[in-house]
C-alpha positions in Angstrom: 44.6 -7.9 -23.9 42.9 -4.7 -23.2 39.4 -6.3 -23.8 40.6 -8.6 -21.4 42.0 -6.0 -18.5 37.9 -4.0 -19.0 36.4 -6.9 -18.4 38.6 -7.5 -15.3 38.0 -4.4 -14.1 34.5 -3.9 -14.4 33.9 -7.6 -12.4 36.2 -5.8 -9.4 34.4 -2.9 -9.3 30.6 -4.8 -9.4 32.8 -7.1 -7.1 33.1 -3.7 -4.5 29.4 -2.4 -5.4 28.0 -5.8 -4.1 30.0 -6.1 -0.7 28.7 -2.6 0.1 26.5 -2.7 2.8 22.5 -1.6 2.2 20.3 -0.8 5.2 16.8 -1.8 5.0 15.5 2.2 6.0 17.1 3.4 3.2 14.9 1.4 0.5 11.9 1.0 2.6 9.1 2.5 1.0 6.0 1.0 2.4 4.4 -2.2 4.1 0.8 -3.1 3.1 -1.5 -4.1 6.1 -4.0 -6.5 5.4 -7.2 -4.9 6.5 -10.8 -5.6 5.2 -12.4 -3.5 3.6 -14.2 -0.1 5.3 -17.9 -0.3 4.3 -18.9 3.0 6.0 -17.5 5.1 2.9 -19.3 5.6 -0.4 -17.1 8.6 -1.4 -13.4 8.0 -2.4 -11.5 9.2 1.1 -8.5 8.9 3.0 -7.3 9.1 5.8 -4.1 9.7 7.8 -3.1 8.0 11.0 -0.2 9.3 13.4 -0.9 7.4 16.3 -1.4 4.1 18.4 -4.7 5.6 20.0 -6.3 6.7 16.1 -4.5 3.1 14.9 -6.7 1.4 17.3 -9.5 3.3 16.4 -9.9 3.1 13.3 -8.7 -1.5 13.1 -11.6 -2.2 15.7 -13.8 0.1 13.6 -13.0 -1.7 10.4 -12.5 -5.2 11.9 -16.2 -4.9 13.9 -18.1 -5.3 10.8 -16.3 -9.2 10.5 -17.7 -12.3 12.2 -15.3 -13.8 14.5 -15.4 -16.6 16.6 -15.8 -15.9 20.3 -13.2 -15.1 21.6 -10.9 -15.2 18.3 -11.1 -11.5 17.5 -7.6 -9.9 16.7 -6.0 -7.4 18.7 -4.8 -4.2 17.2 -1.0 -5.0 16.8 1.3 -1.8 18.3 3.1 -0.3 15.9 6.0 2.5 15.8 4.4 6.0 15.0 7.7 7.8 16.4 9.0 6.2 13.1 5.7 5.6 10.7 2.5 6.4 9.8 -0.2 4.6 8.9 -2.3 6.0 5.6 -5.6 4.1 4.4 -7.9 5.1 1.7 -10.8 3.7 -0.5 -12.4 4.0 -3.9 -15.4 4.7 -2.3 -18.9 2.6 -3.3 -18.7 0.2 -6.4 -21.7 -1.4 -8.0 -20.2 -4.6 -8.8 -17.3 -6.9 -7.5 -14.2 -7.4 -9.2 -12.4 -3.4 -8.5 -9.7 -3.4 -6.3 -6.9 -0.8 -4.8 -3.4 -1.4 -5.1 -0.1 0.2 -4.3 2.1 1.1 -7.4 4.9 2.9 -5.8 5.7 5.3 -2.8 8.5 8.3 -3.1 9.6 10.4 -0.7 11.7 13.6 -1.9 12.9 16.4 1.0 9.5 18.2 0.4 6.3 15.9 -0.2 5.6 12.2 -0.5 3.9 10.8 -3.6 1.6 7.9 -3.2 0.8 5.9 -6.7 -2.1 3.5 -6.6 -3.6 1.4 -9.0 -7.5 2.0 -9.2 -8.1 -1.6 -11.0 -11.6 -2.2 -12.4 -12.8 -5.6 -14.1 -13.1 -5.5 -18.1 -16.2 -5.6 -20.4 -16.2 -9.0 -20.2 -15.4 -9.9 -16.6 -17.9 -12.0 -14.5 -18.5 -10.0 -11.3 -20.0 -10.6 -8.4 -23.5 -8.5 -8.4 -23.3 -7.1 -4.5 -21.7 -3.7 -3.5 -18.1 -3.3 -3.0 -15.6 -1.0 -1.0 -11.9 -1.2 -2.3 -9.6 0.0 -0.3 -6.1 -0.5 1.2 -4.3 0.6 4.5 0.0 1.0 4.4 2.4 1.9 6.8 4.9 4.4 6.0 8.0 6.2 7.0 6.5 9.6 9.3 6.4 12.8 7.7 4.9 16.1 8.0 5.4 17.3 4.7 2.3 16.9 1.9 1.4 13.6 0.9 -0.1 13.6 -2.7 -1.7 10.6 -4.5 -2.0 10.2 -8.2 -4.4 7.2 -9.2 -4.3 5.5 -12.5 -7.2 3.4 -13.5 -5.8 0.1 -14.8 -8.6 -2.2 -16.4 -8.3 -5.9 -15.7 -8.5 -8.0 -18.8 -10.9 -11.1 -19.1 -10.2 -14.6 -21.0 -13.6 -13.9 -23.5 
């Protein structure tokens, strides 16, 4: 009967747990924004955005070096900088294809945020393409003014052999 009475228990309070409400700014840890990739940088860099005017800046400068059809060339979207940020960053020049940048995690504490990424380069026996590459990736999120750190991990992407 006790076994019983737990068990009933423990289903009221995940019962409780689940009809608590969540608001989507208090898990939101970044949105990825599909960019291509900057081809003006052969040096791993970054850089931080905290405006509309730098926003639009620096999406026509990376989105002039794509062919468009007349007329069919996007528009720098407005975003909400009283709220976010935008942060992009690249591995700098590559020799091959088959590297990419990605996001692992973002964490915000009362004194920095911490930016994970995922430096992911092709295995020994990957097929590549053979022309120069540029990873990099642009997110959006929440504004701060404290220190933003990054720590990369190289991740190598296994090949069928």
């Amino acid at each position: 009967m006790k076994k019983l009475l737990d068990k009933i228990l423990v289903f009221i309070a995940l019962l409780i747990a689940g009809l608590m409400p969540v608001y989507s700014a208090d898990i939101f840890s970044h949105t990825v924004l599909l960019m291509p990739n900057d081809l003006d940088n052969e040096k791993p860099w970054v850089k931080v955005i905290k405006n509309q005017q730098e926003w639009e800046a620096y999406f026509y400068a990376t989105t002039a070096a794509v062919s468009y059809p007349i007329g069919k060339a996007p528009v720098a979207p407005k975003l909400d900088f009283n709220h976010y940020q935008v942060i992009a960053g690249g591995l700098g020049l590559r020799f091959s294809g088959g590297y990419s940048l990605s996001i692992d995690s973002v964490h915000t504490s009362e004194d920095a945020m911490t930016i994970h990424l995922l430096d992911i380069r092709p295995g020994v026996r990957c097929l590549v393409t053979m022309g120069l590459t540029q990873p990099t990736m642009t997110i959006m999120v929440k504004k701060t003014d404290n220190p933003i750190h990054y720590i990369v991990s190289e991740v190598i992407f296994p090949c069928a052999e």
